[in-house]
SEKOL-624192 format. One line per 2 residues: number of its first residue (from 0); for each residue x, y, z of N, C-alpha, C, CB. Coordinates in nm, 2 decimals, decimal comma. Each point is the difference from the previous one (the first is absolute). Last residue first. Glycine has a CB too. Example, Ala and Ser with C-alpha at 12.3 -4.5 7.8 and 13.67 -1.06 7.14 Angstrom:
1	1,28/-0,22/0,71/0,09/0,11/0,00/-0,08/0,11/0,08/0,12/-0,06/-0,22; -0,09/-0,51/0,21/-0,09/0,12/0,00/0,09/0,12/0,00/-0,19/-0,12/0,12
// end
This chain:
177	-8,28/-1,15/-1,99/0,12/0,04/0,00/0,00/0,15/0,08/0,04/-0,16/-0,22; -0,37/-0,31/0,23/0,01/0,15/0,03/0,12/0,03/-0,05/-0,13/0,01/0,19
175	-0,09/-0,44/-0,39/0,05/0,04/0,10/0,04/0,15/0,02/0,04/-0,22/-0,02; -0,48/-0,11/-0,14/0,16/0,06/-0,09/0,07/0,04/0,13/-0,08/0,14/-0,26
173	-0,21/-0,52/0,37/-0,06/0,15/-0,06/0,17/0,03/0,00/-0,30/0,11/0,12; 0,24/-0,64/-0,12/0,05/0,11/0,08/-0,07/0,10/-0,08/0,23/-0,08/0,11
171	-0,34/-0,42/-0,18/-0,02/0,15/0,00/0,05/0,07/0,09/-0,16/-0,03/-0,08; 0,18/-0,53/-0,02/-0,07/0,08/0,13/0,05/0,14/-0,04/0,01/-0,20/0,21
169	-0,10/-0,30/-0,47/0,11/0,14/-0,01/-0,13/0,07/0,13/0,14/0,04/-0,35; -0,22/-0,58/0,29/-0,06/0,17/-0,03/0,15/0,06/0,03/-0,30/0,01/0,10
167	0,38/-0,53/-0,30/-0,02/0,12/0,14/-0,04/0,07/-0,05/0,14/-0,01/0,14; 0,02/-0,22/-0,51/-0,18/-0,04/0,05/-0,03/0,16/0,18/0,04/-0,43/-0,09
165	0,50/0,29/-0,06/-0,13/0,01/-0,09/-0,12/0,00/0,11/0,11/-0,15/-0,22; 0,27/0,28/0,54/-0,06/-0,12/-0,09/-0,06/0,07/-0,14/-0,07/-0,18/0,23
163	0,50/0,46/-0,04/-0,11/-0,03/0,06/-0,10/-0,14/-0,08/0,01/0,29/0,09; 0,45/0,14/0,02/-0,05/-0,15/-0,04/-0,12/-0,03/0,08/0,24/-0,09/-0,04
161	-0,17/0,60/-0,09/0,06/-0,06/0,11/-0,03/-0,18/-0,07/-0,06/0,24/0,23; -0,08/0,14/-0,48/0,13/0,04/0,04/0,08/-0,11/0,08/-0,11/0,24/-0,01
159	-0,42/-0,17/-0,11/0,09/-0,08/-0,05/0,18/-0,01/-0,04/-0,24/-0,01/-0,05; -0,07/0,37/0,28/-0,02/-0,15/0,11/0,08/-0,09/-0,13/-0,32/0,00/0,17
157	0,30/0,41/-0,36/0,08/-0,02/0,09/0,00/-0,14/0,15/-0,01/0,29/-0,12; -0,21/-0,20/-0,32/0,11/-0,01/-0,06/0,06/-0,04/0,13/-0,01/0,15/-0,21
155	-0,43/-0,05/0,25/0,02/-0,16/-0,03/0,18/-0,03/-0,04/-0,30/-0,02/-0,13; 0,13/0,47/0,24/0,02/-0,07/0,17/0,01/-0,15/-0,03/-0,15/0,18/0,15
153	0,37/0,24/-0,51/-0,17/-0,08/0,03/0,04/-0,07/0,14/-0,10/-0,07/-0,28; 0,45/0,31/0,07/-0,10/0,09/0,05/-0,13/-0,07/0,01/0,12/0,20/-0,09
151	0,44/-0,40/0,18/-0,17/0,02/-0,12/-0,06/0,09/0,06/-0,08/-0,22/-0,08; 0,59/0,09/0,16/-0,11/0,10/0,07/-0,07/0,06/-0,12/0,15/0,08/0,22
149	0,18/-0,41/-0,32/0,01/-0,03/0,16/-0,12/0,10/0,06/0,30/-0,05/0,02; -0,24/-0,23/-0,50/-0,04/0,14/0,01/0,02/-0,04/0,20/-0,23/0,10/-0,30
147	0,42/-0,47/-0,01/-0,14/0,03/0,08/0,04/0,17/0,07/-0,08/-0,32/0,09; 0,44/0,00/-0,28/-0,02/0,11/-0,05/-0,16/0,10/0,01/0,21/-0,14/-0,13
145	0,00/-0,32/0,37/0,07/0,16/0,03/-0,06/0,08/-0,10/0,23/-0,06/0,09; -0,58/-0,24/0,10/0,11/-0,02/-0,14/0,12/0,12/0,08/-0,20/-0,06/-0,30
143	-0,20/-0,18/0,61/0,02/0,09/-0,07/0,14/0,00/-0,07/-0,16/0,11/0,14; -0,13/-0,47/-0,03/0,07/0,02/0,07/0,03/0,09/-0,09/0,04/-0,18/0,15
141	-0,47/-0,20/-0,01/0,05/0,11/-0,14/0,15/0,12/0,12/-0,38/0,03/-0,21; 0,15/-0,57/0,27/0,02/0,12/0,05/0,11/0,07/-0,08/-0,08/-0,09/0,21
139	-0,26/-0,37/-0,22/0,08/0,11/-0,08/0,06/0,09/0,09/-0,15/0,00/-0,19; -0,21/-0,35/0,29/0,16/-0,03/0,08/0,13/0,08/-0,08/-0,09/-0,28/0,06
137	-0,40/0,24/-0,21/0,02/0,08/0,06/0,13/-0,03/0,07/-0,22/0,05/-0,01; 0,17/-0,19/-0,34/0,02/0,12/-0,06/-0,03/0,08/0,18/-0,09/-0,04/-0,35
135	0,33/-0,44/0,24/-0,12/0,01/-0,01/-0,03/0,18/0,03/-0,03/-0,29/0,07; 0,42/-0,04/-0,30/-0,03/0,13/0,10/-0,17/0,04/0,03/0,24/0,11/-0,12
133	0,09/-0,55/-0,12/-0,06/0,14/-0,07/-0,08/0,08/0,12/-0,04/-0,11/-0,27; 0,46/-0,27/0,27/-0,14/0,03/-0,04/-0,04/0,14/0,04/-0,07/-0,23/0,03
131	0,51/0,10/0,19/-0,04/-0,06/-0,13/-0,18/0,00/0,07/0,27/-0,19/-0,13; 0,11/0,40/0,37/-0,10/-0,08/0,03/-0,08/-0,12/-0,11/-0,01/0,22/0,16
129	0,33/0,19/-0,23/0,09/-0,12/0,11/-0,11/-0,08/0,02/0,19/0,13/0,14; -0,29/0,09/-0,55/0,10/-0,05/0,06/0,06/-0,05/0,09/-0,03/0,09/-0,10
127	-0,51/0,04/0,00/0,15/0,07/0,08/0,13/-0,08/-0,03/-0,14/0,08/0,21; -0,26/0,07/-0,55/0,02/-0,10/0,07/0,10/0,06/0,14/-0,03/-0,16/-0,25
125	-0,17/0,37/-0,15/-0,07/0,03/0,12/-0,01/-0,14/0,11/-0,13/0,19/-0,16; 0,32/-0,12/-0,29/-0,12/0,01/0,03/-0,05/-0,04/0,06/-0,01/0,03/-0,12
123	0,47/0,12/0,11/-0,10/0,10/-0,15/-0,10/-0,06/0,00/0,14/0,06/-0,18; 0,08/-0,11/0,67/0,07/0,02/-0,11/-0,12/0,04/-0,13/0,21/-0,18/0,11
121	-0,18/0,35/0,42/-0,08/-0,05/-0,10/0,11/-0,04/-0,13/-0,22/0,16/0,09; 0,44/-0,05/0,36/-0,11/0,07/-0,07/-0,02/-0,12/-0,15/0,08/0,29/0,11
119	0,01/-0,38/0,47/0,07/-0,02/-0,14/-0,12/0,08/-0,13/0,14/-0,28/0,10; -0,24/0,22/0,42/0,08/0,14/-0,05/0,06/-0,06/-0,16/0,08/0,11/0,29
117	-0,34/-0,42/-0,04/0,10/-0,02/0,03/0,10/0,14/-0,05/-0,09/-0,26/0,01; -0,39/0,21/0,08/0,07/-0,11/0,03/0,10/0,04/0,06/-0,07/-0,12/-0,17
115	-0,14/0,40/-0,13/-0,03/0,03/0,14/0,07/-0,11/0,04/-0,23/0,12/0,01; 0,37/-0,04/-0,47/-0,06/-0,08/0,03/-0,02/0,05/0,18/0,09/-0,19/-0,23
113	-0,04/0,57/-0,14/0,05/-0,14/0,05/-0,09/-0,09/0,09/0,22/0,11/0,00; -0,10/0,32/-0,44/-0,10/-0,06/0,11/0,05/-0,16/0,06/-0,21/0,15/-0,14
111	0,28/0,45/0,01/0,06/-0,14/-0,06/-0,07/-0,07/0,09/0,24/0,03/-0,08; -0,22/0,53/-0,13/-0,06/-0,14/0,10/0,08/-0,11/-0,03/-0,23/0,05/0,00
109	0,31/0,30/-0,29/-0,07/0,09/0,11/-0,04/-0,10/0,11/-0,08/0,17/-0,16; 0,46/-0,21/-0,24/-0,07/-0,08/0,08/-0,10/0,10/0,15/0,25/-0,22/-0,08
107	-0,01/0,33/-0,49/-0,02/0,04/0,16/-0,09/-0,13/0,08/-0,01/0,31/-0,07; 0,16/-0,29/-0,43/0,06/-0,05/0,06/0,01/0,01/0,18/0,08/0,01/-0,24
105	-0,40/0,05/-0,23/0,02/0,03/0,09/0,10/-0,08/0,13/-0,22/0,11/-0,10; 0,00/-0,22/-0,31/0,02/0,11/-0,05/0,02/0,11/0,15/-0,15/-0,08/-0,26
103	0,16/-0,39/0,18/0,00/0,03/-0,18/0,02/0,13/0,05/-0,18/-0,18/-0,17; 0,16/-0,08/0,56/0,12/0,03/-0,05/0,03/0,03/-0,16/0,03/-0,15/0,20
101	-0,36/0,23/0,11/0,08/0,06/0,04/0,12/-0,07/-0,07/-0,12/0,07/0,21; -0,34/-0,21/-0,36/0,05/0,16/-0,01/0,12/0,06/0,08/-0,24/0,04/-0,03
99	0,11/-0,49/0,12/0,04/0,03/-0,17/-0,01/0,18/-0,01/-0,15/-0,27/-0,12; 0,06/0,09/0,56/0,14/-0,01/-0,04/0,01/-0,01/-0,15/0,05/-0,10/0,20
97	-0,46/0,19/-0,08/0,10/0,09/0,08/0,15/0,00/-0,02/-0,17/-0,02/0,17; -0,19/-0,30/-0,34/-0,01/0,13/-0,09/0,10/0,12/0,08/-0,29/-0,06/-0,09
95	0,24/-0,37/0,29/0,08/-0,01/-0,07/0,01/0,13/-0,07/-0,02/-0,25/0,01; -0,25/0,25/0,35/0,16/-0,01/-0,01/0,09/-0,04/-0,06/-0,06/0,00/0,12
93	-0,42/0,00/-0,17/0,01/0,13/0,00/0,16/0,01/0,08/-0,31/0,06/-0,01; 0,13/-0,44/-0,09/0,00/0,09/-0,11/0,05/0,12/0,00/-0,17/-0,11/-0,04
91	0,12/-0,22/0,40/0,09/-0,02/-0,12/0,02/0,06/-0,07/-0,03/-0,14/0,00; -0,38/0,22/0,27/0,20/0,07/0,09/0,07/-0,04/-0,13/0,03/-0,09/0,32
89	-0,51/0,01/-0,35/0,08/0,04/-0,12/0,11/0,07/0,07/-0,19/0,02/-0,17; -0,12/-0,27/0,44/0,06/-0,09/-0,09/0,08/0,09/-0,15/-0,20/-0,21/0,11
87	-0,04/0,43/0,23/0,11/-0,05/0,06/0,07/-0,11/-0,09/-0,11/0,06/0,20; -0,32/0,08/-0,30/0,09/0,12/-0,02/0,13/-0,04/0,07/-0,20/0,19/-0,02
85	-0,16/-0,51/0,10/0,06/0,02/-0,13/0,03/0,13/-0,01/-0,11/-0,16/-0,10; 0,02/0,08/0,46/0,14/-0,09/0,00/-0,02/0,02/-0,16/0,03/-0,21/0,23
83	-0,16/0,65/-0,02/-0,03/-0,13/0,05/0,09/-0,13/-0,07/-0,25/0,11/0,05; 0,28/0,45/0,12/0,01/-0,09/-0,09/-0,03/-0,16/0,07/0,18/0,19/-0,12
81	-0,36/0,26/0,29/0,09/-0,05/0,01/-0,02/-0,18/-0,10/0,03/0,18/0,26; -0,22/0,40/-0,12/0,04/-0,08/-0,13/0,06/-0,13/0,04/0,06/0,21/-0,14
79	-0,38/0,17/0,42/0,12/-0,02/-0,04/0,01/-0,14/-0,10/0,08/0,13/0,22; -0,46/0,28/0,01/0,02/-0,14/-0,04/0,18/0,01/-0,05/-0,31/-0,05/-0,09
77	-0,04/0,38/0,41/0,12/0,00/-0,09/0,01/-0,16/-0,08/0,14/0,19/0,20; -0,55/0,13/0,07/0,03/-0,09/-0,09/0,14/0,01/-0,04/-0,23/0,00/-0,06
75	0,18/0,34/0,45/-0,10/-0,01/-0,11/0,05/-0,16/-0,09/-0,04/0,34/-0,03; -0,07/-0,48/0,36/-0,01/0,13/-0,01/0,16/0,09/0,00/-0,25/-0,05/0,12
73	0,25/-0,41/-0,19/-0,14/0,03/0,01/-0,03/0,12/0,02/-0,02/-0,19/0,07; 0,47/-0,14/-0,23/-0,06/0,10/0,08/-0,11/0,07/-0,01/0,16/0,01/0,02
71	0,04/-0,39/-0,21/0,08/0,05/0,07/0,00/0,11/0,11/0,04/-0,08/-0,18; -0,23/-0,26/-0,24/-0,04/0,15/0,05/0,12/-0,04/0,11/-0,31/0,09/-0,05
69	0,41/-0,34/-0,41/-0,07/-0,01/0,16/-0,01/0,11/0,07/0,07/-0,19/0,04; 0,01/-0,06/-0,56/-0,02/0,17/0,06/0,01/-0,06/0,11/-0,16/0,18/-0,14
67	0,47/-0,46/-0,20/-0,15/0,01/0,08/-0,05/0,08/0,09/0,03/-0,18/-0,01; 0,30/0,01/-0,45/-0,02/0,06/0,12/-0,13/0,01/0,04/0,18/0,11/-0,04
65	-0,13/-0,35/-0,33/0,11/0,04/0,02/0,06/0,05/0,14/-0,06/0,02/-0,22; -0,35/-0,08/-0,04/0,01/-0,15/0,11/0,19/0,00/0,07/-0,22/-0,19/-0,21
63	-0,08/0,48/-0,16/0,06/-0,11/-0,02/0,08/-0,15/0,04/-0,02/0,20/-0,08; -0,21/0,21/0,20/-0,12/-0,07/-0,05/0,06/-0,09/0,00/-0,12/0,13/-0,12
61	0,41/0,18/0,29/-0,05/-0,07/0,07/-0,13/-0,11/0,01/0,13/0,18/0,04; 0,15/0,01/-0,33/0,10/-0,04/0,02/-0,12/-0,07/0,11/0,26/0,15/-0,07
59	-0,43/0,24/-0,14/0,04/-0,11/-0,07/0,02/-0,16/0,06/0,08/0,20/-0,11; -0,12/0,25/0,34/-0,11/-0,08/-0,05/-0,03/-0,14/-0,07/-0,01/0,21/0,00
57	0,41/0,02/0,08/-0,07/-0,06/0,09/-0,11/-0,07/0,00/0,10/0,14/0,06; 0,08/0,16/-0,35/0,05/-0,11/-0,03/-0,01/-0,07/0,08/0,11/0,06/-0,13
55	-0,30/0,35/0,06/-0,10/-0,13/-0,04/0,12/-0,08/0,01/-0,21/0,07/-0,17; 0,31/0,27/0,43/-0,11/-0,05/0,04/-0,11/-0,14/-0,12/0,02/0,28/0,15
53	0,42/-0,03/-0,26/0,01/-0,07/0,10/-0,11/-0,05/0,07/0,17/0,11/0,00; -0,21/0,19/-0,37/0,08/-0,14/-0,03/0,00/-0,07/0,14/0,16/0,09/-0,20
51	-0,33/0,34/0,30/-0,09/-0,06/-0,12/0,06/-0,15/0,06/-0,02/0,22/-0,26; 0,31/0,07/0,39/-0,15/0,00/0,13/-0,05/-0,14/-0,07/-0,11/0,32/0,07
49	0,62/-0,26/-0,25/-0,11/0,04/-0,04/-0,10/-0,04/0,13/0,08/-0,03/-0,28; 0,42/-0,06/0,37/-0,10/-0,07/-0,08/-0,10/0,10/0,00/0,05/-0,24/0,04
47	0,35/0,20/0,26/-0,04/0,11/-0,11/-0,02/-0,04/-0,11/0,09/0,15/0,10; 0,01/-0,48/0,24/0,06/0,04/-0,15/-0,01/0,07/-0,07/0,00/-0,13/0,00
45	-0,05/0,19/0,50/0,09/-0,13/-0,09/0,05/0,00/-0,10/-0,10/-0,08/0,06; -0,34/0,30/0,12/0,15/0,07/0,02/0,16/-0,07/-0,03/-0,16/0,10/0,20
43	-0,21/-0,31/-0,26/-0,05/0,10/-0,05/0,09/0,08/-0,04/-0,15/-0,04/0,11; 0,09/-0,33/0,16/0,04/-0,04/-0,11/0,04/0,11/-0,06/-0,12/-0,19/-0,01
41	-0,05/0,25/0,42/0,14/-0,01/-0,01/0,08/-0,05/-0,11/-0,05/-0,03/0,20; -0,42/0,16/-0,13/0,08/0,10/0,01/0,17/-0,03/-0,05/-0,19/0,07/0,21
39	-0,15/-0,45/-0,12/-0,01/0,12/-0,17/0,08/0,10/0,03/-0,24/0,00/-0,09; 0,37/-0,44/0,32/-0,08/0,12/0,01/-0,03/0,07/-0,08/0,05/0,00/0,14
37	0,25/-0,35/-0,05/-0,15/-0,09/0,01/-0,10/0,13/-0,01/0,08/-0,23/0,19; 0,48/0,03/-0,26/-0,09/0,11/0,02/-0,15/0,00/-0,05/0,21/0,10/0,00
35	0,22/-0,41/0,05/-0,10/0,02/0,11/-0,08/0,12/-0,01/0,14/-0,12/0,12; 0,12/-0,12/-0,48/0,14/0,07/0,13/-0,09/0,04/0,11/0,21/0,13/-0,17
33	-0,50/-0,32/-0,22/0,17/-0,11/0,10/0,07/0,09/0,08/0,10/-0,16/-0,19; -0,37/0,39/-0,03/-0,08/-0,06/0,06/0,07/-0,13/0,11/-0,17/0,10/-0,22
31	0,33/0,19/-0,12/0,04/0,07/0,10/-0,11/-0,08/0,12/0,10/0,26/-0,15; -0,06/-0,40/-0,25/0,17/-0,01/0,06/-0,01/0,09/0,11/0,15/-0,04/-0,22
29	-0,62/0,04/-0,04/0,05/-0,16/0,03/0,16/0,00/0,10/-0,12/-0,10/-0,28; 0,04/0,52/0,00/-0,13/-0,06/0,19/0,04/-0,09/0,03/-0,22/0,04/-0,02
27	0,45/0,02/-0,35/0,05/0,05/0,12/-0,06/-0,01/0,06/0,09/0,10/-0,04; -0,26/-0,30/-0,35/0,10/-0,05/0,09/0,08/0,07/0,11/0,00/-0,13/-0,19
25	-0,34/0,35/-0,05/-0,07/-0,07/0,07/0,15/-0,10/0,08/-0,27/0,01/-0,18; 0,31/0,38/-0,13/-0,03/0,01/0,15/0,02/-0,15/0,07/-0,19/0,21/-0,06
23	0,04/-0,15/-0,46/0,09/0,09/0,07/0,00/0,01/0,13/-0,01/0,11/-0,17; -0,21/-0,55/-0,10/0,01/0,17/0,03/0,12/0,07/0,10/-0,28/-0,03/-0,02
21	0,24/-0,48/-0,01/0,01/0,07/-0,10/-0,01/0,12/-0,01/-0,04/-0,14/-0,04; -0,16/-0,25/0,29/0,15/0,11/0,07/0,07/0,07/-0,14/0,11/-0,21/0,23
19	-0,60/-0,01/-0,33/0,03/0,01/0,16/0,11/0,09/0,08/-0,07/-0,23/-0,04; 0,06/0,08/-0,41/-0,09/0,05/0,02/-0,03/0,07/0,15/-0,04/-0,17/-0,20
17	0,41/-0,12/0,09/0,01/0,14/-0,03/-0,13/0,07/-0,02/0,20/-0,04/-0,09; -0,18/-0,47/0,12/0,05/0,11/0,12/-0,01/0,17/0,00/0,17/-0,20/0,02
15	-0,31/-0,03/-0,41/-0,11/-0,01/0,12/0,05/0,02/0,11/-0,11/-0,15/-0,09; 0,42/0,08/-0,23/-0,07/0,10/-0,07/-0,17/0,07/0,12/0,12/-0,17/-0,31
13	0,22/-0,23/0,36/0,05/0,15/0,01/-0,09/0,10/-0,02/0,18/-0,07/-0,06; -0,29/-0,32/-0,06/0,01/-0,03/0,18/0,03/0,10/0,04/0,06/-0,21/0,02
11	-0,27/0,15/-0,49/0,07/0,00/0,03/0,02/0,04/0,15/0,02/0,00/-0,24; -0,30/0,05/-0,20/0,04/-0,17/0,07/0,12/0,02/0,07/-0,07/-0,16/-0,20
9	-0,16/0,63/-0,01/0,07/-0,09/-0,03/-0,03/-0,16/0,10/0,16/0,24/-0,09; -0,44/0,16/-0,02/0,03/-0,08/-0,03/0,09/-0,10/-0,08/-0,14/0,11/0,09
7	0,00/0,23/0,22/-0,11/-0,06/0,03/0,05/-0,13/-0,09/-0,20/0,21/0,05; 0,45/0,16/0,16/0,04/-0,10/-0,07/-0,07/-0,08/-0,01/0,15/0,03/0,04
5	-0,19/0,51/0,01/0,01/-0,13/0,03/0,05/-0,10/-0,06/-0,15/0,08/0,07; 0,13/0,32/-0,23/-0,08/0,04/0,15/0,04/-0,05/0,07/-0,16/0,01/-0,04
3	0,37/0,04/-0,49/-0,15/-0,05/0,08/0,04/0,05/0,17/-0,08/-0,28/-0,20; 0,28/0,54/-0,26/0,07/-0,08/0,09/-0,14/-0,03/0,10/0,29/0,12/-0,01
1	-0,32/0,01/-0,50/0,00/0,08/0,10/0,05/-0,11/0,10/-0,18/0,19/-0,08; 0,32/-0,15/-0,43/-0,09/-0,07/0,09/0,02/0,04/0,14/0,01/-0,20/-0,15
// end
C-alpha cells in the first residue's frame, strides 16, 4: 500500500497540525523565525534549504497565517517574513522538540534560554524557576551553548553568536575579510 499525501483522513488535532508544520523544513523556518530572521536570503543561507522548497514553505506558512510578508523595500521590491502570534504560539513546540533531541540523541547545548527578567535559564517548559510561571517568548533571550560552532560561515549563524531576544530582527554582518 502506497504511503498517502496527506492526512485527509484521519480525526485528529495532530494529524491537521502536521499538515501545516509537517514537511521537511518547515519547523526550522518557524525556529529560525523565533530567533529573528525575517529574510529570504537569510533563511536561506541559514539553513541551506533548497531556492524551490524554501520559497513554497513561505508561501505556505504565510497562507497559513503563520508568518506575514511586509515589503520592506520598494525599489527594487524586497519583502520579509515575520512571524505572527500564531506561529509564535508553536515556541513550546519547537523547544521542547530541541530539548528532546538533545537529550535522545545529542548531548551538546548550542544555545540556552533565559528569562530576560531575571537571567535564570528556562526550566523544561519554558517556565523560569526563580520567578515561577512560564516565560512569555518575547522576554526569551537565546544565549549561546559552549558547544555552538564559535566561527559560522553564514551571517544568521554569526549575529546569533552573541545573546539576544526571540521575535527581535537579527541584524547581518557580510562575511568577513580574512
Amino acid at each position: 500500500m502506497a504511503l498517502g499525501k496527506d492526512y485527509a483522513t484521519q480525526e485528529c488535532s495532530i494529524a491537521r497540525a502536521l499538515e501545516v508544520i509537517g514537511e521537511r523544513w518547515t519547523l526550522l523556518v518557524i525556529r529560525d523565525a523565533l530567533y529573528g530572521v525575517r529574510r529570504y536570503n537569510d533563511f536561506l543561507t541559514h539553513l541551506g534549504i533548497p531556492r524551490a522548497v524554501l520559497a513554497a514553505r513561505l508561501q505556505m506558512l504565510t497562507a497559513e497565517g503563520l508568518l506575514e510578508k511586509r515589503r520592506y523595500q520598494q525599489s527594487p521590491p524586497r519583502d520579509e517574513y515575520v512571524i505572527t502570534d500564531r506561529g509564535i504560539a508553536l515556541w513550546p513546540t519547537v523547544r521542547s522538540l530541541g530539548r528532546w533531541g538533545r537529550e535522545h540523541f545529542s548531548e551538546t547545548q548550542l544555545r540556552r534560554f533565559e528569562h530576560a527578567d531575571c537571567g535564570t535559564e528556562l526550566g523544561p517548559y519554558g517556565e523560569c524557576p526563580a520567578c515561577g510561571g512560564v516565560v512569555p517568548v518575547a522576554d526569551v533571550v537565546m544565549v549561546p551553548g559552549a558547544d555552538l560552532d564559535p566561527n559560522p560561515t553564514d551571517p544568521v549563524g554569526r549575529a546569533l553568536l552573541k545573546p539576544k531576544r526571540l521575535l527581535e530582527p537579527i541584524e547581518t554582518d557580510p562575511v568577513p575579510t580574512r
